[in-house]
N, CA, C and O atoms as CSV, one atom per row, in Angstrom:
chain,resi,resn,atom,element,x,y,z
A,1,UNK,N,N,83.431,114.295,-18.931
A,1,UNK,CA,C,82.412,113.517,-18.237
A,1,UNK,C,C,81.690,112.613,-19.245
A,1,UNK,O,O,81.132,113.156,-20.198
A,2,UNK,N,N,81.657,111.367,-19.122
A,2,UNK,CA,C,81.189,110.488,-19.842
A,2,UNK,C,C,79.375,110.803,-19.644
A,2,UNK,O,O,78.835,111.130,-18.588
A,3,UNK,N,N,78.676,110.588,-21.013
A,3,UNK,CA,C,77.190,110.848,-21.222
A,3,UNK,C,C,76.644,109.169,-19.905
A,3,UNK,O,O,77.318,108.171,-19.649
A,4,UNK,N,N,75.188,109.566,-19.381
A,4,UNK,CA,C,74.777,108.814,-18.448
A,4,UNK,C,C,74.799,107.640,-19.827
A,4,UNK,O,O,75.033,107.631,-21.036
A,5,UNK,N,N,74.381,106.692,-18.705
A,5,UNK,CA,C,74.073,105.347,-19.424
A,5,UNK,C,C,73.047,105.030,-19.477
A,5,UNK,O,O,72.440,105.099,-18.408
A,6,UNK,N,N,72.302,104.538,-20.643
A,6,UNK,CA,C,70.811,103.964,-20.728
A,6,UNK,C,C,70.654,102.893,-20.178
A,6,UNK,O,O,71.464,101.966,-20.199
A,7,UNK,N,N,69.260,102.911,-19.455
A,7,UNK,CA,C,69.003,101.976,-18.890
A,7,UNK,C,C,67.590,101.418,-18.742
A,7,UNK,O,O,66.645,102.197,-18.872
A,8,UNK,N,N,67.412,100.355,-18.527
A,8,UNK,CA,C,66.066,99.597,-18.866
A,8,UNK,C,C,64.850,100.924,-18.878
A,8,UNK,O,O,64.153,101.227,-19.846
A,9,UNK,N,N,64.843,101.503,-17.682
A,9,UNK,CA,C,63.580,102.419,-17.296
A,9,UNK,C,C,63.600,103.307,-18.784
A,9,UNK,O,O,62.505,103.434,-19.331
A,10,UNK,N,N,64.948,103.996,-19.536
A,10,UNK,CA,C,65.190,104.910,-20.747
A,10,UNK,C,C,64.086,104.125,-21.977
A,10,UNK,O,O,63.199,104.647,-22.651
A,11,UNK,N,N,64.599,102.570,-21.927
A,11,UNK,CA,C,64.209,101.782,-22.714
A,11,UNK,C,C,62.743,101.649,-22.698
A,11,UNK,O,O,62.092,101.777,-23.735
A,12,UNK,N,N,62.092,101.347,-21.335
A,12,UNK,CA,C,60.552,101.796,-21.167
A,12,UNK,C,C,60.059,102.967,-21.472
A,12,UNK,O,O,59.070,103.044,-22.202
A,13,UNK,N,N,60.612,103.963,-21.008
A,13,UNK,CA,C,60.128,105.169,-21.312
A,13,UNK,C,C,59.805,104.982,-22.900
A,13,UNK,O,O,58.736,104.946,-23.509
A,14,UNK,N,N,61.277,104.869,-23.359
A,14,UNK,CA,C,60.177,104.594,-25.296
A,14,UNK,C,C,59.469,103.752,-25.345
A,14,UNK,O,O,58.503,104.429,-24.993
A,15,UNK,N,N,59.089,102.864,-25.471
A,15,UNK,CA,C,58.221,101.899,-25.222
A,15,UNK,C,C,57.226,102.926,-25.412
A,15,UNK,O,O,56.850,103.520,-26.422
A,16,UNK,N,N,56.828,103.005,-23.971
A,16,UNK,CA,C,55.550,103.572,-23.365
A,16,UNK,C,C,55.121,104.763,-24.543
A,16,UNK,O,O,54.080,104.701,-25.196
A,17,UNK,N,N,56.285,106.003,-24.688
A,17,UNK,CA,C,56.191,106.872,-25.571
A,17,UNK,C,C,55.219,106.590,-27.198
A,17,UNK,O,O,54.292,107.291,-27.603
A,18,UNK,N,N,55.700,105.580,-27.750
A,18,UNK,CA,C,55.573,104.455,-29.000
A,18,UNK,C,C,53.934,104.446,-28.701
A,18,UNK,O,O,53.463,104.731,-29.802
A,19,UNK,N,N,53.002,104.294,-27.924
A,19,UNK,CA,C,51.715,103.861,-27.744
A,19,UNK,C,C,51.186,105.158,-27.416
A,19,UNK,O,O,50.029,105.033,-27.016
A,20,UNK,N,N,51.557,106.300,-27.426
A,20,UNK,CA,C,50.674,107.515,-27.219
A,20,UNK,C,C,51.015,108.103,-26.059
A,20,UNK,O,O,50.715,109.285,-25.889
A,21,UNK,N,N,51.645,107.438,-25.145
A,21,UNK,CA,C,51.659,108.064,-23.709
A,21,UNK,C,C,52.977,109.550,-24.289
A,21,UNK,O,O,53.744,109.465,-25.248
A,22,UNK,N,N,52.830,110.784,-23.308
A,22,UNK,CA,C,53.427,111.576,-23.153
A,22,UNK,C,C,54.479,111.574,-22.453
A,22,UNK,O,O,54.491,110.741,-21.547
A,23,UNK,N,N,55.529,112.341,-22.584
A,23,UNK,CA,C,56.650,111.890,-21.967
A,23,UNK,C,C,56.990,111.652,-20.438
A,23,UNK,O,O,57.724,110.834,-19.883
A,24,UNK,N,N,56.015,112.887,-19.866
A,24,UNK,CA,C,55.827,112.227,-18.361
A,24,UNK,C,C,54.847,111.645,-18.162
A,24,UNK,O,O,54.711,111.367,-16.971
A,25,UNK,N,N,53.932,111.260,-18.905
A,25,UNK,CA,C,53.344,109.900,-18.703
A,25,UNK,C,C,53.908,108.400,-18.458
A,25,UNK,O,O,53.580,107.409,-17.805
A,26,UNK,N,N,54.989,108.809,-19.389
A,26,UNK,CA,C,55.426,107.219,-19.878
A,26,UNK,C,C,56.748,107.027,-18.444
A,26,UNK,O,O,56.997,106.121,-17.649
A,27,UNK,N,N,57.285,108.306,-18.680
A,27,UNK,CA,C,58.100,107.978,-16.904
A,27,UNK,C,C,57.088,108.086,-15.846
A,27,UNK,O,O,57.665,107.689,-14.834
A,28,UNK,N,N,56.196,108.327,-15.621
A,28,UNK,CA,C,55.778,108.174,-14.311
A,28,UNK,C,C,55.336,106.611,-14.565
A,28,UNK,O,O,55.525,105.958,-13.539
A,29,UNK,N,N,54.836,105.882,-15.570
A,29,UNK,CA,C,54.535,103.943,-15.670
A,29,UNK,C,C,56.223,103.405,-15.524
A,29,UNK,O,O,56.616,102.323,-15.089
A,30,UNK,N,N,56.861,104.312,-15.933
A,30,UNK,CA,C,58.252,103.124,-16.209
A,30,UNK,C,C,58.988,103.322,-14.644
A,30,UNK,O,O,59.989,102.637,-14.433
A,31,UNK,N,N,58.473,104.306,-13.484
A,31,UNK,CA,C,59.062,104.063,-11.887
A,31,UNK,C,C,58.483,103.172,-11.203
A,31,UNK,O,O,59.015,102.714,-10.191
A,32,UNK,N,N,57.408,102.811,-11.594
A,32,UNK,CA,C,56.638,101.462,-10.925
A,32,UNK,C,C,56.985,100.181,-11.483
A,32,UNK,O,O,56.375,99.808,-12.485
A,33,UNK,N,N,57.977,99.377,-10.917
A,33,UNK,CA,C,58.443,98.140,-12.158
A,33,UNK,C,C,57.331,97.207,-12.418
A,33,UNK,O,O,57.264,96.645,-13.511
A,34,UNK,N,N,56.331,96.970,-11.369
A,34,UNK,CA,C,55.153,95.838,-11.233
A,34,UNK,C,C,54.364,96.551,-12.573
A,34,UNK,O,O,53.802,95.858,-13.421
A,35,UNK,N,N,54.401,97.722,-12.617
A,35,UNK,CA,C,52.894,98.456,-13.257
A,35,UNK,C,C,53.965,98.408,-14.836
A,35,UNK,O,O,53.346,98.035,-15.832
A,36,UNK,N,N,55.276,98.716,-15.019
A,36,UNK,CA,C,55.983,98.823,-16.404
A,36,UNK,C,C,55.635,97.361,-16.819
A,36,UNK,O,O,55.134,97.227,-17.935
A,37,UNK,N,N,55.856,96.162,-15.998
A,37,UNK,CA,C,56.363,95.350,-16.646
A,37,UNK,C,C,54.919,94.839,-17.213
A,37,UNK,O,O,54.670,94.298,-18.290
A,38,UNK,N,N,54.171,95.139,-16.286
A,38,UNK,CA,C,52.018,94.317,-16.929
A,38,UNK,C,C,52.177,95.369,-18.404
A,38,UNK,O,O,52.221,94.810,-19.499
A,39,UNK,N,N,52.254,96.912,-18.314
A,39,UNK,CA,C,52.271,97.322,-19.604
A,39,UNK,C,C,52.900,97.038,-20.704
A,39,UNK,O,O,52.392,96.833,-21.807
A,40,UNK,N,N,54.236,97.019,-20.359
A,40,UNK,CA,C,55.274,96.352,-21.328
A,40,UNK,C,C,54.914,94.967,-21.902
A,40,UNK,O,O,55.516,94.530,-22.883
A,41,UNK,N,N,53.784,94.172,-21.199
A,41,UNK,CA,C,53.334,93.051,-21.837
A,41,UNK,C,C,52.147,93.025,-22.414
A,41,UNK,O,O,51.777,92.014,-23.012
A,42,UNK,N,N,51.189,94.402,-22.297
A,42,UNK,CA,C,50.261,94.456,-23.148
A,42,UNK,C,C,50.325,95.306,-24.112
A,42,UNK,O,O,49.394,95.697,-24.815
A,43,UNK,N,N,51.714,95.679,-24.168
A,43,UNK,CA,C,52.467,96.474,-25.685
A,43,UNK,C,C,52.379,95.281,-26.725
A,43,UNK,O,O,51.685,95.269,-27.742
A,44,UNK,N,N,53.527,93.917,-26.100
A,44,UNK,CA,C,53.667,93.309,-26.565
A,44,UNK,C,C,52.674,92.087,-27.042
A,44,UNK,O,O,52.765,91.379,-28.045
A,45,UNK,N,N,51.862,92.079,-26.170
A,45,UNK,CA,C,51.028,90.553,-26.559
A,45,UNK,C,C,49.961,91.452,-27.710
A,45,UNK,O,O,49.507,90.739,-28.605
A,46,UNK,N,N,49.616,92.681,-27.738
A,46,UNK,CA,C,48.704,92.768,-28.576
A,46,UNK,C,C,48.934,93.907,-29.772
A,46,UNK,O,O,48.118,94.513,-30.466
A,47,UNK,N,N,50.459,93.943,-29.717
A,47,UNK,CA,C,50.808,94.705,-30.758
A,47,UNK,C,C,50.472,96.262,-30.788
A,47,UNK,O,O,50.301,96.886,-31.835
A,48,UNK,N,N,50.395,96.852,-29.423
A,48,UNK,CA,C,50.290,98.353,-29.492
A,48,UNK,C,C,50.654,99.412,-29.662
A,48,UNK,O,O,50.057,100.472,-29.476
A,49,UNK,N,N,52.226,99.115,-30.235
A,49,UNK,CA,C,52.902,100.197,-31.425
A,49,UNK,C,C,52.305,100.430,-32.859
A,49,UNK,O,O,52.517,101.434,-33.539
A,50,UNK,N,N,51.499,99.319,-33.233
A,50,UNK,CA,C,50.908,99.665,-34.350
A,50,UNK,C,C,49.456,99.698,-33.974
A,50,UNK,O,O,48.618,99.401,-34.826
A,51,UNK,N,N,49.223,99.920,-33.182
A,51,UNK,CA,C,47.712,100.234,-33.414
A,51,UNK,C,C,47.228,101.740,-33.088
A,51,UNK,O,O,46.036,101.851,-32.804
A,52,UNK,N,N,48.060,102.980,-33.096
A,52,UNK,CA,C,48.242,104.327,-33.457
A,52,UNK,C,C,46.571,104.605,-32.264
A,52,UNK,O,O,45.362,104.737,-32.450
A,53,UNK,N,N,47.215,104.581,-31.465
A,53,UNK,CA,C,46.295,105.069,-29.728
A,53,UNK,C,C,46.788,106.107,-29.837
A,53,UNK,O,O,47.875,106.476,-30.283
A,54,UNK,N,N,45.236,107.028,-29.044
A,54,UNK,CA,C,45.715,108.166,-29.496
A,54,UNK,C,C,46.049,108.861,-27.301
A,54,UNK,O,O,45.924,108.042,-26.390
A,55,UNK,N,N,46.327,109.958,-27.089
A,55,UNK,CA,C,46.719,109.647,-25.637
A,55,UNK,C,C,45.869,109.093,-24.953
A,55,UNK,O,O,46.190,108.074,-24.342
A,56,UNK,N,N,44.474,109.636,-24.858
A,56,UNK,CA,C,43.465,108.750,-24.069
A,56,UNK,C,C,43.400,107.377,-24.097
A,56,UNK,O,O,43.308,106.762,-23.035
A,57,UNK,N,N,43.445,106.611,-25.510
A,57,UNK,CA,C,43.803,105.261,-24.920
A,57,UNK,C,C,44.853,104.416,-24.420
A,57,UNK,O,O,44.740,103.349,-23.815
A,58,UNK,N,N,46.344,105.312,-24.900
A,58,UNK,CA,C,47.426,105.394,-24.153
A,58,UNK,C,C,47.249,105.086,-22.825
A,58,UNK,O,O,47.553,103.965,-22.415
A,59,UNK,N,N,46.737,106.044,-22.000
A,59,UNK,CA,C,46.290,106.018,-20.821
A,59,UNK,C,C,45.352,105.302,-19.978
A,59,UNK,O,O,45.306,105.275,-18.748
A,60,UNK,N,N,44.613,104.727,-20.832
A,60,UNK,CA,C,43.501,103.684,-20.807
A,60,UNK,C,C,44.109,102.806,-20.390
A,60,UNK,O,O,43.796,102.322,-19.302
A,61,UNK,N,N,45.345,102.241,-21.238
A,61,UNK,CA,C,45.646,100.961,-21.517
A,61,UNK,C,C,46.698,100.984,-20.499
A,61,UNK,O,O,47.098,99.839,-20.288
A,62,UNK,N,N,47.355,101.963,-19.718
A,62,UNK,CA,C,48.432,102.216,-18.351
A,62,UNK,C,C,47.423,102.158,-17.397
A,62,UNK,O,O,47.919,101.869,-16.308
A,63,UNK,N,N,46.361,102.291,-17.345
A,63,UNK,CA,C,45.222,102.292,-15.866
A,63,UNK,C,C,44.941,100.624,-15.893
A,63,UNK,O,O,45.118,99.971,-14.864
A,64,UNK,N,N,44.399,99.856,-17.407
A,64,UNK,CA,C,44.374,98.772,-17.256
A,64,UNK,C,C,45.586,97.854,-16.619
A,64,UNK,O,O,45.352,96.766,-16.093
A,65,UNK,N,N,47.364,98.613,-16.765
A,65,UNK,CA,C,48.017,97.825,-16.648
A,65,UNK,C,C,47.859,97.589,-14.615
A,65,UNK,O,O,47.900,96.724,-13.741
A,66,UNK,N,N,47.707,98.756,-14.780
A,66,UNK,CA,C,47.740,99.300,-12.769
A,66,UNK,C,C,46.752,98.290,-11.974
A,66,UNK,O,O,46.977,97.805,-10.865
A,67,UNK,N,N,45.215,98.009,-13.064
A,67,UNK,CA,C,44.719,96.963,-12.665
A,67,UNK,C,C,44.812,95.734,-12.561
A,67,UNK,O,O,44.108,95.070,-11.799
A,68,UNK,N,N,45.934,95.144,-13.517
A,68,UNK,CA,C,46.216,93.806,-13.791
A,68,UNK,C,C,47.471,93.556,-12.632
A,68,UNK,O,O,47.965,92.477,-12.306
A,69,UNK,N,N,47.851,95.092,-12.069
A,69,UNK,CA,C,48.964,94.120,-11.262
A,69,UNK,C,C,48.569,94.537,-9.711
A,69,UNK,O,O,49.505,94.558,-8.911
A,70,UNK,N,N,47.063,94.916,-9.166
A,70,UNK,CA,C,46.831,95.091,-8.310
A,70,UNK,C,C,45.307,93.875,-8.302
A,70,UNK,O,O,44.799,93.458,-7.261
A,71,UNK,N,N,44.980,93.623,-9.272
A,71,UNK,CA,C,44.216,91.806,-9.208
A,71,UNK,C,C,44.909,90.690,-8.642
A,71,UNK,O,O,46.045,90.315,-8.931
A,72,UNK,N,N,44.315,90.317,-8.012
A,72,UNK,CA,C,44.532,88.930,-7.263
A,72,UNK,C,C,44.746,87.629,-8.683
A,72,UNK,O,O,45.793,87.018,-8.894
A,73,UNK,N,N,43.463,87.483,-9.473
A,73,UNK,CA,C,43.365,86.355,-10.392
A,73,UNK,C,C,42.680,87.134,-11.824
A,73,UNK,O,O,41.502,87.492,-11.804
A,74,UNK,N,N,43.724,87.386,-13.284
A,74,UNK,CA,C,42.536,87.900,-14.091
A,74,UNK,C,C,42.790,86.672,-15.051
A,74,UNK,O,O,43.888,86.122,-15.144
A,75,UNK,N,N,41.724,86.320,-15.718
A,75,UNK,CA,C,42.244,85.490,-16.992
A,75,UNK,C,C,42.570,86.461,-18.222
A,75,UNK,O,O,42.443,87.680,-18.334
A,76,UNK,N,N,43.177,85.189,-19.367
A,76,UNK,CA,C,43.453,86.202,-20.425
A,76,UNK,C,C,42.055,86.643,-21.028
A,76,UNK,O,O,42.098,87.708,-21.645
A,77,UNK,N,N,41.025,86.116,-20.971
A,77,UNK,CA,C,39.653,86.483,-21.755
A,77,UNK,C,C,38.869,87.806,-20.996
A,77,UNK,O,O,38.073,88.447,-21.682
A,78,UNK,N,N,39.093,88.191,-19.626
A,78,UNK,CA,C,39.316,89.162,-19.106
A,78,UNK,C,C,39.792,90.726,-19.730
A,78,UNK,O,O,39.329,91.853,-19.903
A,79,UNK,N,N,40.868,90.049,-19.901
A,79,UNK,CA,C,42.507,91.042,-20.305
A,79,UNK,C,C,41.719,91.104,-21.359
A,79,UNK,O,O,40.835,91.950,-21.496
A,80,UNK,N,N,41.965,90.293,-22.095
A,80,UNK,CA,C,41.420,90.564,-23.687
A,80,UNK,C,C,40.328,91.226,-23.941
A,80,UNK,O,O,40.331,91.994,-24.903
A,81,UNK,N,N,39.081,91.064,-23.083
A,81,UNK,CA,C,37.733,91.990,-23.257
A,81,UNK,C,C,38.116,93.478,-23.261
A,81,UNK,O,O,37.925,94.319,-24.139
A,82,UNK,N,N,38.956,93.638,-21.546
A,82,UNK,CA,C,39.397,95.055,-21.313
A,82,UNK,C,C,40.047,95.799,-22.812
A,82,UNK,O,O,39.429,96.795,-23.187
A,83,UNK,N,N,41.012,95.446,-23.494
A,83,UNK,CA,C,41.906,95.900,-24.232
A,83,UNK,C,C,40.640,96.027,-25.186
A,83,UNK,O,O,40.349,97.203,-25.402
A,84,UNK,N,N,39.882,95.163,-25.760
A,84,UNK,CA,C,39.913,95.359,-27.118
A,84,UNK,C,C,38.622,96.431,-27.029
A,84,UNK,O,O,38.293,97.177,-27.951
A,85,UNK,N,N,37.952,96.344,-25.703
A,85,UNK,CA,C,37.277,97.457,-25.240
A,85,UNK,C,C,37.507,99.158,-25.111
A,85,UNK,O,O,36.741,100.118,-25.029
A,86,UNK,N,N,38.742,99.012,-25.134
A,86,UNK,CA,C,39.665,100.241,-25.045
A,86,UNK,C,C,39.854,100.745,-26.497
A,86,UNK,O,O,39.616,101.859,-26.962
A,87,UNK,N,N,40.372,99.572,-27.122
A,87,UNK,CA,C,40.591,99.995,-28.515
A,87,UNK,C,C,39.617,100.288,-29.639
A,87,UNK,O,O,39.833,100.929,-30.667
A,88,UNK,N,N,38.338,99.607,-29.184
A,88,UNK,CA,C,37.010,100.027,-29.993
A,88,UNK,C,C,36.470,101.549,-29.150
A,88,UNK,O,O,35.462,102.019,-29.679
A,89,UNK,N,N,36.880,102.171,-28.215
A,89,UNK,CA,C,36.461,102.998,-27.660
A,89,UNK,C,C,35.010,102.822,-27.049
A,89,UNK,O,O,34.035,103.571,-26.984
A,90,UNK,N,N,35.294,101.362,-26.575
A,90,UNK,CA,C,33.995,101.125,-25.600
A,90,UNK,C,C,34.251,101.873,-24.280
A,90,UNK,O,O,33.271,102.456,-23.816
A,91,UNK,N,N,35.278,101.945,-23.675
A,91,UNK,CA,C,35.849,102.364,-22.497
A,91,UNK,C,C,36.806,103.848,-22.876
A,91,UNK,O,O,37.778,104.077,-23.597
A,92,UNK,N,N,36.058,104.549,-22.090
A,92,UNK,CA,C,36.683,105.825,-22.795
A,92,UNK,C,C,37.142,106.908,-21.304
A,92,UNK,O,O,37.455,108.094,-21.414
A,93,UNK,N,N,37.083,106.234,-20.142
A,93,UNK,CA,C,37.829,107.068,-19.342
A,93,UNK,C,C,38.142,106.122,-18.070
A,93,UNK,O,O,37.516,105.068,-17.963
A,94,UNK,N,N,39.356,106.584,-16.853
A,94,UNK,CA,C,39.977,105.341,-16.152
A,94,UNK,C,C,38.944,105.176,-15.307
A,94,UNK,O,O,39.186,104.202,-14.594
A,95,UNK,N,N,37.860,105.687,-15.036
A,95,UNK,CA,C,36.916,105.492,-13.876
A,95,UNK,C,C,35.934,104.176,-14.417
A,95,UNK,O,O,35.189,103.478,-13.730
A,96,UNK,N,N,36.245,104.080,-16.110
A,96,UNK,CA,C,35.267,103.085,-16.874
A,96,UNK,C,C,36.129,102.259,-16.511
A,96,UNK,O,O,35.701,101.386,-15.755
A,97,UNK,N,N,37.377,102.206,-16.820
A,97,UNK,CA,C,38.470,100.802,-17.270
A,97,UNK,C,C,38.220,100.405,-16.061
A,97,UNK,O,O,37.575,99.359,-15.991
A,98,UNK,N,N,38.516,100.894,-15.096
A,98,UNK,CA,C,38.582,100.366,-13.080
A,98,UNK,C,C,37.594,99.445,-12.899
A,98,UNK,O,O,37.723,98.234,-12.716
A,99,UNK,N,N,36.226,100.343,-12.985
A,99,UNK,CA,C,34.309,99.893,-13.184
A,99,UNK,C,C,34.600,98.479,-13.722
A,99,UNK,O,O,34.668,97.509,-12.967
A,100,UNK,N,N,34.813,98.376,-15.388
A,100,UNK,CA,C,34.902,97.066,-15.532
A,100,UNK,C,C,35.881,96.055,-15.363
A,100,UNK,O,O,35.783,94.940,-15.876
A,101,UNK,N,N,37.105,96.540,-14.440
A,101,UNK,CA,C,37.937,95.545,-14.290
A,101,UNK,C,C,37.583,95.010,-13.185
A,101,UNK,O,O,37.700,93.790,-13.078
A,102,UNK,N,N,36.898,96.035,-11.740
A,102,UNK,CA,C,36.243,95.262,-10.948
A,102,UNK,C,C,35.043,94.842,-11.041
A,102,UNK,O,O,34.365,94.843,-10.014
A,103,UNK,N,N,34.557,94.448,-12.094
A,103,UNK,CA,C,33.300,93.638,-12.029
A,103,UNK,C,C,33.518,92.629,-13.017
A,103,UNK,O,O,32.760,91.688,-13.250
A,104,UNK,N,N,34.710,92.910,-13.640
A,104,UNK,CA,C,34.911,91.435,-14.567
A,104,UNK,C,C,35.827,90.458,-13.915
A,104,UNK,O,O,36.075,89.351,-14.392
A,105,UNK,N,N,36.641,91.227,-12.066
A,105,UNK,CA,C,36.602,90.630,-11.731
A,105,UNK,C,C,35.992,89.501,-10.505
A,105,UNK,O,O,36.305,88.341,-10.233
A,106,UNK,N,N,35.227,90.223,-10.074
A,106,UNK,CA,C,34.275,90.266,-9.171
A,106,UNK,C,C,32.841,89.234,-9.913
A,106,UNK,O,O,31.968,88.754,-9.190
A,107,UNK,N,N,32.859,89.091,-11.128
A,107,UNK,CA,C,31.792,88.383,-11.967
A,107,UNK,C,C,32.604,87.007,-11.637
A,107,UNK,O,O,32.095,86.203,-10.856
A,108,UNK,N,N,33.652,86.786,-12.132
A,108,UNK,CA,C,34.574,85.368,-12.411
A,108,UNK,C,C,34.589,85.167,-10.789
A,108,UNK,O,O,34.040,84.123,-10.435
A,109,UNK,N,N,34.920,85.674,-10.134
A,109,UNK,CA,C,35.474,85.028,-8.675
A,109,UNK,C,C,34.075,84.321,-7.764
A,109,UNK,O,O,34.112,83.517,-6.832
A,110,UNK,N,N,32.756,85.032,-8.506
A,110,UNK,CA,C,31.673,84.857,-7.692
A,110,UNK,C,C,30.974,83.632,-8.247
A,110,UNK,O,O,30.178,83.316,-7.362
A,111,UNK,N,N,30.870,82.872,-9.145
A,111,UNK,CA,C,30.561,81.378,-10.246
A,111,UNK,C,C,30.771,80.320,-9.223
A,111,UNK,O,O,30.660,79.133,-9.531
């Protein structure tokens, strides 16, 4: 019997793994493709294999992705507040990250 074949979701799963998430952490983000692919781009745009998250912000930063792909309109200065908020440990649990994603977006939409 030939070994299964890897496949993109295997490939997320490390990914996800790489930033702190646990192993069924990182598969339960990599079955949602909308929610893998917002994370998989805030791996990449801000370099979060090297910035040694520890699981909580792992997880931080998978609740932010859940928010970015259930927003209507975020900008990147948005995105960018959230993250670097996460990473200074301004935001330290998902009920915070949610709090300020709906009021940062709810601030911009109301101008």
């Amino acid at each position: 019997m030939a070994p299964p074949k890897s496949t993109a979701s295997d490939s997320s799963i490390l990914l996800f793994k790489s930033i702190g998430l646990t192993q069924a952490k990182a598969a339960e983000a990599a079955k949602n493709a909308k929610i893998a692919d917002a994370l998989r781009n805030l791996i990449v745009s801000y370099d979060l294999t090297t910035a040694h998250l520890d699981e909580k912000q792992a997880t931080l930063i998978t609740a932010l992705a859940g928010q970015l792909v259930k927003a209507e309109s975020v900008g990147s200065i948005e995105q960018d507040f959230a993250v670097r908020a996460i990473l200074q440990a301004k935001l330290k649990s998902v009920d915070q990250v949610n709090g300020e994603f709906c009021y940062s977006t709810f601030s911009s939409t109301s101008d």
